[in-house]
N, C-alpha and C positions, 0 to 999 in steps of 0.2 A: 835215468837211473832209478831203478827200483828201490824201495827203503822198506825196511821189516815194522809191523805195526810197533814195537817197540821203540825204533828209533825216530817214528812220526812223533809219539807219545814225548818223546824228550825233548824232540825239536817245538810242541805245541807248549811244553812246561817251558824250556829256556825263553820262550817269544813271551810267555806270560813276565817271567823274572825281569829279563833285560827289559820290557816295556814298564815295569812297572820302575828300572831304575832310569830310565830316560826320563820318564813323568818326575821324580824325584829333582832330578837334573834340570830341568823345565820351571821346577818351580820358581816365580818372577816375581821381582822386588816394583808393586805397582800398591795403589789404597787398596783397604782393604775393603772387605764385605759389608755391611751397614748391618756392623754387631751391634747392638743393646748397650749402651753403658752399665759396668760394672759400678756395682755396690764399692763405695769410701772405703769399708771394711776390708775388700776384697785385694788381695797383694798378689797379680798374679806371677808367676812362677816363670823363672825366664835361665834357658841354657844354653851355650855356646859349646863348640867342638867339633869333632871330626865322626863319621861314622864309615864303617867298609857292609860290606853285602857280599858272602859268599855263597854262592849257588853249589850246593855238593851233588854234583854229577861228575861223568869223566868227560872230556877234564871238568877241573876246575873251573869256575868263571868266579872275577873279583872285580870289586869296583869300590870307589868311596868319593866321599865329599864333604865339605866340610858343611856347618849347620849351623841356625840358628832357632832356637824353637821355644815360643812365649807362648802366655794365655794358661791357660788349662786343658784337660782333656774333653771338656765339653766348649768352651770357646779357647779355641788352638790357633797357631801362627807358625808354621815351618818355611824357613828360606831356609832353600839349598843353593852354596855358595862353592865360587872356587877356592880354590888356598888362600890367594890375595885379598880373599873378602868381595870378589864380583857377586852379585845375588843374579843366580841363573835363571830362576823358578822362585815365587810360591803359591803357598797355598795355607788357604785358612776355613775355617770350620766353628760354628756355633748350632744352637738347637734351631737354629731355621733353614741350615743347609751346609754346603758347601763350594769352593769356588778355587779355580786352577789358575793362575796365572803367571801367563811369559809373555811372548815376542808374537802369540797368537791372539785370536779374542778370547776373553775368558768363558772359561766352561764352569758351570752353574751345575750343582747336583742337590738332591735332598739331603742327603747325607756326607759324612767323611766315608764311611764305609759306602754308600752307593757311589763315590769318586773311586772309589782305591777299586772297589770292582769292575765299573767301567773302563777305566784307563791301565787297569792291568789284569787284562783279559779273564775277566769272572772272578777274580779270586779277590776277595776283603783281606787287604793288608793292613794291621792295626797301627796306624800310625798316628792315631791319640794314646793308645800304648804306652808311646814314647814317655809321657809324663811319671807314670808308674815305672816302669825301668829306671828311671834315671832317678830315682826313689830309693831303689832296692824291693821295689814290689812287682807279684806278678800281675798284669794286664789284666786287663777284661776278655780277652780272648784266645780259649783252654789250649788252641792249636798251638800257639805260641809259649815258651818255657824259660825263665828268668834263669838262666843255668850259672849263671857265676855277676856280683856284685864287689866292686872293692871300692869304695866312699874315700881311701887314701892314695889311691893314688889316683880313683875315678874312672874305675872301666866296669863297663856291664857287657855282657855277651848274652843273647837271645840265640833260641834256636828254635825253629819249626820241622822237625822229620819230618821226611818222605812218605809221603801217605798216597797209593793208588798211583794217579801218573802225577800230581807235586812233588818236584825234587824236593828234599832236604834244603833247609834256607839258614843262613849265621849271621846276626848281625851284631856287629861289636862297636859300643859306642866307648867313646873318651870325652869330656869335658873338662871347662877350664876353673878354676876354682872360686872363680869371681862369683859362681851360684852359690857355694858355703860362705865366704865373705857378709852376701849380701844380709843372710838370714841369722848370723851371728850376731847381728847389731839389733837390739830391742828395739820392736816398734810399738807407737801408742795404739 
């Protein structure tokens, strides 16, 4: 079966998307990296909830999972979980690298962004990001658009347009309120 350059271009975009949400899916509740201890001072930042991924092409492609995500944007901790709380995947990142793990050996990279391009096919998915969203601020990375924030009832929506042959990409996060809780109560 013959396929027109256009519909190679969609099928090489959607293989980039869905690999990058399987690696997501992948990520494995195992130790972690041999991060640096954090400074006393240092309270890092820890959120729970659900996230979806919409691919805007036709059709539509959708997916979600629920989430665990600590640390900061420069030392990070994502476990991707199922409903029930199984840890499928993770993956964590600090300024000496980063590191995949599931049910395989782990995969070792320089970066969070040289992981997110390796493992989904060239393209840096910011998913240190995540910390700034879940903020109400925009990322570090301009591709990326903070388009809607609401702190009460706790949803963010991101979006990436369609640029050249990358589909258009949505991801909508919800969180549980136990991260305002935490930060209401004075610390010394």
């Amino acid at each position: 079966m013959n396929s027109s350059p256009r519909s190679r271009a969609l099928g090489v975009c959607l293989r980039r998307v869905f690999g990058f949400m399987w690696v997501l899916l992948l990520v494995g509740g195992c130790t972690g990296l041999p991060i640096a201890q954090q400074s006393a001072h240092v309270h890092p930042e820890e959120w729970s909830g659900r996230f979806s991924v919409k691919v805007l092409t036709e059709p539509t492609r959708h997916w979600s999972a629920a989430f665990l995500l600590s640390g900061s944007a420069m030392n990070g901790r994502l476990s991707i979980q199922t409903p029930t709380g199984q840890v499928l995947r993770e993956l964590e990142w600090n300024a000496d690298g980063a590191v995949l793990r599931g049910t395989n050996e782990p995969r070792i990279y320089d970066s969070v962004d040289a992981l997110s391009k390796a493992e989904f096919g060239g393209e840096e998915l910011p998913l240190a990001d995540l910390f700034f969203w879940l903020q109400g601020q925009q990322g570090m990375h301009p591709k990326w658009k903070l388009e809607r924030f609401d702190p009460v009832s706790r949803r963010a929506q991101v979006r990436r347009a369609a640029q050249g042959q990358s589909a258009g990409v949505e991801l909508r996060l919800t969180w549980t309120a136990d991260h305002l809780a935490r930060h209401e109560t004075p610390t010394e």
